[in-house]
N, C-alpha and C positions, 0 to 999 in steps of 0.2 A: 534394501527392504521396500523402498519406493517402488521400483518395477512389480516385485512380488507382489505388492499391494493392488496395484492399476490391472495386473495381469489378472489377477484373481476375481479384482471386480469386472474388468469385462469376460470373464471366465463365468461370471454368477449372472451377470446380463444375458449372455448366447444362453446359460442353460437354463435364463428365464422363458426368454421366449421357444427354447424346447420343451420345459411344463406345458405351457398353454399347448403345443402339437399334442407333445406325447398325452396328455390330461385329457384333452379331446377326444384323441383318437380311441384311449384307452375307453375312457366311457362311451364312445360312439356304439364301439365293438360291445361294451357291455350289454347295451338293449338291443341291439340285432335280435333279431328272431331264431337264433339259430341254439340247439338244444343239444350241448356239446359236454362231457368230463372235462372239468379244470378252466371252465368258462375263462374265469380270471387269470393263468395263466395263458391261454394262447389269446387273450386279446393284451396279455402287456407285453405279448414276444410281438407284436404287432404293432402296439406303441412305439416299442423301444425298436423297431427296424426302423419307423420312418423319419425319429427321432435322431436316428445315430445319423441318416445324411444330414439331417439338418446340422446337427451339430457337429460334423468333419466340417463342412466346407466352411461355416461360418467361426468355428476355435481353430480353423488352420490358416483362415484370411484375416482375422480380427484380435481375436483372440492371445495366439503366438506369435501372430505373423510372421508364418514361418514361411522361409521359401527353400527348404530343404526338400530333399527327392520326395516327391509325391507319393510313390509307387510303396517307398516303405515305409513313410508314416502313414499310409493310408491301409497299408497293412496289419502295422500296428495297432493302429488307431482301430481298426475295425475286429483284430483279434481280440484286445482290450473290449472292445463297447460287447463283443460275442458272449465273453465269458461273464461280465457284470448282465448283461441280461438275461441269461442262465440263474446266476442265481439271484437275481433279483427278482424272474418270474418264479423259483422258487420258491422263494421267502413268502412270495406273496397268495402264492396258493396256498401256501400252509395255512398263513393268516387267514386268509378269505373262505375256502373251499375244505380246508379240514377245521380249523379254530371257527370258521364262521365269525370272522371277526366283520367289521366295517371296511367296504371295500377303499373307500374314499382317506380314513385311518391310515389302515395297511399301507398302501403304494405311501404315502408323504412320509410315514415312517420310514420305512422299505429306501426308499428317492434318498431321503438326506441325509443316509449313511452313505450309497450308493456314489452320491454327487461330489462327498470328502472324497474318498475312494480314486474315484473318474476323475479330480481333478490333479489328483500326487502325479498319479500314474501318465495322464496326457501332457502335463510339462513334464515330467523327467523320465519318461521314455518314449512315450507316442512320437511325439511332436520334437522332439530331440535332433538336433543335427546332426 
């Protein structure tokens, strides 16, 4: 339970310092000048691309430290991050762009399901030997 525990908090570390990226980015993209359908979802397919490096390299050196094949947790790893940013950009457009909800709301709702999620899935398949 001890491992589980340590892995998880630095599992909740790297994906802190991927909020602040992806957080950023996401809101960067938001005020761009640019006059586009579903604003909110392609600026958080945007977040979450520049997010998922950050977070391969740093939950596959820190995190699991894992030194298992590269080639196919990083496959994995990136099939997984593909399909949660799918429907997390989803989610989120529903939220934001049909509901008109808060966009800053939405995503930390949207995120903290996402991050349970992202985390089952990156120890016991991604990142798996």
């Amino acid at each position: 339970m001890q491992i589980l525990q340590s892995t998880f908090f630095r599992f909740l570390a790297v994906g802190f310092s991927n909020f602040l990226v992806s957080f950023t980015v996401f809101h960067g993209c938001l005020m761009l000048p640019w006059d586009v359908a579903w604003k909110a979802s392609f600026s958080q397919i945007i977040s979450y691309s520049v997010g998922t490096v950050w977070s391969f390299y740093w939950n596959r050196r820190l995190t699991f430290r894992s030194n298992g094949p590269i080639v196919r947790q990083g496959l994995r790893f990136f099939l997984l991050q593909g399909s949660l940013a799918i429907i997390s950009s989803v989610m989120i457009g529903i939220g934001v762009d049909v509901l008109h909800q808060h966009p800053t709301v939405t995503w930390v709702c949207v995120m903290a399901v996402i991050t349970i999620v992202n985390y089952l899935l990156s120890r016991f398949w991604a990142f798996k030997e």
